[in-house]
C-alpha positions in Angstrom: 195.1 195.4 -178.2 192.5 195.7 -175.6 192.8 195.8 -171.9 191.1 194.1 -169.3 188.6 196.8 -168.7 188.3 196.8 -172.5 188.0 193.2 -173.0 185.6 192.1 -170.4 183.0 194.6 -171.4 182.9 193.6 -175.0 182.5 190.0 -173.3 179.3 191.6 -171.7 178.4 193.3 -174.8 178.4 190.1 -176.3 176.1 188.1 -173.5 173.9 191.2 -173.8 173.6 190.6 -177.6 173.6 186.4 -177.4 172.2 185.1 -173.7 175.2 183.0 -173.7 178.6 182.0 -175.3 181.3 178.7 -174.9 184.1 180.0 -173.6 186.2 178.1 -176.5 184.2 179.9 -179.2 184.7 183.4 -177.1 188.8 183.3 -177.2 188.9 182.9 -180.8 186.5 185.9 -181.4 188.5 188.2 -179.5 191.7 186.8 -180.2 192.9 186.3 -176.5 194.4 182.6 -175.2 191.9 180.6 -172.7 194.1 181.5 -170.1 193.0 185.4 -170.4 189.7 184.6 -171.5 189.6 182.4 -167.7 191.1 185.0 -166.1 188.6 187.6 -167.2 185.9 185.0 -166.1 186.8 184.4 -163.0 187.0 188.1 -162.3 183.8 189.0 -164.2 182.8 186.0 -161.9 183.9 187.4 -158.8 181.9 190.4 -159.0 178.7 188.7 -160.2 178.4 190.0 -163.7 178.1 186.3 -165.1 177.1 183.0 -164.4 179.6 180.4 -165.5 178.7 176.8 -166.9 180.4 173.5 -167.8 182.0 174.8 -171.2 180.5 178.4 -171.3 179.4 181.8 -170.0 175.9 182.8 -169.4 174.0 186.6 -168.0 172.3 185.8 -164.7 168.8 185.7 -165.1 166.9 189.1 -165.7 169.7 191.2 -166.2 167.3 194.2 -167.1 166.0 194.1 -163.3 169.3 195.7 -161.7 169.7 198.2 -159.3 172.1 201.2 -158.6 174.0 198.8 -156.4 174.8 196.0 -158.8 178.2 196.0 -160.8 179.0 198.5 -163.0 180.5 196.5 -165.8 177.0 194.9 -166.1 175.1 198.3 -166.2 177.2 199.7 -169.2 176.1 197.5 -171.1 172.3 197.3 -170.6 170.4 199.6 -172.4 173.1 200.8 -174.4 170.6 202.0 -177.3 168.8 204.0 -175.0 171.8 205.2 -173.0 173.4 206.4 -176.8 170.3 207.7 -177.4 170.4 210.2 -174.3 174.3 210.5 -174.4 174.4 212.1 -178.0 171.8 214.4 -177.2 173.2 215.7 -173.5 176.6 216.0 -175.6 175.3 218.7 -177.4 174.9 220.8 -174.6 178.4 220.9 -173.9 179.9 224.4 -175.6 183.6 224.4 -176.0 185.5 226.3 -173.2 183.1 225.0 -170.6 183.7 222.9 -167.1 181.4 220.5 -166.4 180.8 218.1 -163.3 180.3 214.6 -164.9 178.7 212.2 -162.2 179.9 207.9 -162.1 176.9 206.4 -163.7 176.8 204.3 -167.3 174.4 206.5 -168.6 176.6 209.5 -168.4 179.5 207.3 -169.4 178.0 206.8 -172.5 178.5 210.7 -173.4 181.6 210.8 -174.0 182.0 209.5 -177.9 179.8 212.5 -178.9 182.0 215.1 -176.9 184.7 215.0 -179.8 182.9 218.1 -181.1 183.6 220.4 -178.0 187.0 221.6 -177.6 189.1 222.9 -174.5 186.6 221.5 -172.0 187.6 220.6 -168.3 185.9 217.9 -166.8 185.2 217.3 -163.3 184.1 213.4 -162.1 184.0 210.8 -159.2 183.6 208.3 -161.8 186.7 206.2 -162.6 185.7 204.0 -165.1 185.0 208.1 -166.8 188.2 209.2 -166.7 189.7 206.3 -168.0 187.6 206.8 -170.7 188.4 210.3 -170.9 191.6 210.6 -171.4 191.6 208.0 -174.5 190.6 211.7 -176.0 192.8 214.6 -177.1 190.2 217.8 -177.3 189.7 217.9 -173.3 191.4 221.2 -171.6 191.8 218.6 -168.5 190.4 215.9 -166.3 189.7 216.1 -162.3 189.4 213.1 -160.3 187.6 213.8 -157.3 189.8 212.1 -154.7 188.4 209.6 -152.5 187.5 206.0 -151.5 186.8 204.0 -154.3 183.6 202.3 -153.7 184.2 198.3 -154.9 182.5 197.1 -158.3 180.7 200.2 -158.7 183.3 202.4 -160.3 182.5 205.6 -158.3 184.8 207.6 -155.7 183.2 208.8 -152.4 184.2 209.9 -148.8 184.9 212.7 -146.8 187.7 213.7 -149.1 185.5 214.0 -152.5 182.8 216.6 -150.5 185.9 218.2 -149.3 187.5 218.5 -153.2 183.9 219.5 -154.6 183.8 222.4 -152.0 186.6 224.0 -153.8 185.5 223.2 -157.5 182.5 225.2 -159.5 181.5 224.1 -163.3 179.0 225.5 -165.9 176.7 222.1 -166.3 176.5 219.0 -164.2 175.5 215.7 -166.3 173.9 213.7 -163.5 171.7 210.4 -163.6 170.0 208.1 -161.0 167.9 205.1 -160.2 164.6 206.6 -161.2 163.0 210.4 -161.7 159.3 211.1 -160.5 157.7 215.0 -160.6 157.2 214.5 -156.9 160.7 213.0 -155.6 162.7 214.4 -158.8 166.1 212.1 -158.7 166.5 208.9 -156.6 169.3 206.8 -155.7 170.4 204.3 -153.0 173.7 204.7 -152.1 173.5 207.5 -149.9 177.5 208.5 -149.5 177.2 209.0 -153.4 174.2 210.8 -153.2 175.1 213.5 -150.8 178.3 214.0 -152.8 175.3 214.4 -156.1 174.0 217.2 -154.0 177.1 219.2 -153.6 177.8 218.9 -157.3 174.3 219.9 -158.2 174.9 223.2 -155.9 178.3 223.9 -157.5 176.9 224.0 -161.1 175.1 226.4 -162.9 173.1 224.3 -164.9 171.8 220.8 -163.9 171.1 218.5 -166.9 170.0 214.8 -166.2 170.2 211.9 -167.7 167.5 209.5 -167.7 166.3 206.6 -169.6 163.2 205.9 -170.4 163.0 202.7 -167.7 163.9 204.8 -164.7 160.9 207.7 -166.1 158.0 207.4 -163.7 159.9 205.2 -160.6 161.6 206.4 -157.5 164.5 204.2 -155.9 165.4 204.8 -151.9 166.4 208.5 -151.0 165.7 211.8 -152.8 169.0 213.9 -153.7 167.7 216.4 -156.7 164.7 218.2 -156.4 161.9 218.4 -159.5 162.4 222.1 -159.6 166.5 222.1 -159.6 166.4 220.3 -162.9 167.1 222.5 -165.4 167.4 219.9 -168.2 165.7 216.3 -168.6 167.3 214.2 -171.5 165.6 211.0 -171.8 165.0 208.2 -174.8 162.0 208.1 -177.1 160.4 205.3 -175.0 159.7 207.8 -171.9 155.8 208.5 -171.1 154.8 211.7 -173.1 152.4 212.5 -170.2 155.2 213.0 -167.6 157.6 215.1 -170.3 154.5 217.5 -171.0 154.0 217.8 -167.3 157.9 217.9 -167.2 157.4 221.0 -169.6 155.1 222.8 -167.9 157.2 223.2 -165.0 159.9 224.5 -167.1 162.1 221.7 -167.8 163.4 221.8 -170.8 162.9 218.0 -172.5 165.2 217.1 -175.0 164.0 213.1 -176.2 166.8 210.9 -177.8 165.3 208.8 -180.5 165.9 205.2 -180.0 
């Protein structure tokens, strides 16, 4: 049986797939009484991941347009292809044995399927909708939390206490995404207490591998936290433009492209 968690994303799965559903027609499919199925509208609702009509549930308009800000249920599921895509192919850059600093975004999220294959591995994250997902998994030595304040709707754990926990943690690879990845600003974001807690991961790992999809390739968001020339790793989707991965190249990033 599903959770909430559980059960409002496939809700969102299925508005990403269909526009827009009845909320009669959505109880029977997942097998939940209109009381729950209310109840999981009024909080996906709440946190404006939906727009509600007489008799049915609807994505607001031009749900492809969202920022780093907006609600994280509603960025797992957009772009999922492209997200699999780049998660499968960063997965295989995990060896077994390793630590690895996972960062709170959907894209990196969407790793963790494809980790079954590496064994023993400890995993460091701020991302609480991560280690929820985590530990559904048995081959994982163990799972950190990096304590904090949990940032509403966004799913990712920040404060003074998180830069103080980092300070004492090191791993092998940090998996790291943002809102958009130029050669001359490298990664952008816009929330800037998750940013700076980006950088201290990013200094504490050996290897820095990010995570981009192919809309973000090109476009820089507010404030700069990774430098072009700190990236050891760009793992992007089919759809990114070749100019900017052979450019990526010759500065000695090594590409690795998802097919989509």
């Amino acid at each position: 049986m599903m959770n909430d968690t559980d059960r409002r994303k496939k809700i969102l799965d299925i508005l990403e797939r269909e526009h827009e559903i009845k909320t009669v027609e959505l109880s029977e499919r997942l097998g939940v009484t209109g009381s729950t199925i209310r109840t999981d509208i009024r909080a996906l609702e709440h946190d404006g991941a939906i727009i509600r009509f007489h008799g049915g549930i609807r994505l607001p308009a031009k749900p492809k347009q969202l920022s780093g800000g907006e609600n994280y249920m509603v960025r797992s599921v957009t772009h999922v292809p492209l997200k699999n895509a780049i998660g499968k192919k960063a997965a295989e850059l995990v060896p077994s044995g390793s630590t690895i600093f996972m960062d709170a975004s959907s894209t990196t999220f969407h790793m963790i399927p494809f980790l079954k294959k590496a064994k023993g591995v400890t995993v460091i994250t701020n991302g609480i909708h991560t280690a929820m997902e985590l530990q559904r998994y048995n081959n994982f030595k163990a799972i950190i939390i990096i304590g904090g304040m949990l940032r509403p709707h966004s799913g990712s754990i920040e404060g003074v206490l998180s830069k103080e926990m980092i300070g004492r943690l090191s791993a092998d690879f940090y998996f790291v995404s943002g809102n958009g990845f130029s050669l001359t600003s490298g990664l952008t974001g816009n929330n800037f207490y998750e940013l700076e807690l980006k950088r201290m991961c990013a200094e504490r790992a050996k290897h820095i591998v990010a995570l981009i999809d192919s809309t973000k390739v090109g476009f820089d968001s507010t404030s700069n936290f990774l430098e072009t020339d700190k990236i050891e790793y760009l793992v992007t989707d089919s759809g990114a433009p070749e100019a900017i991965l052979n450019e990526c190249r010759e500065r000695g990033i090594k590409v690795i492209v998802g097919e989509v």
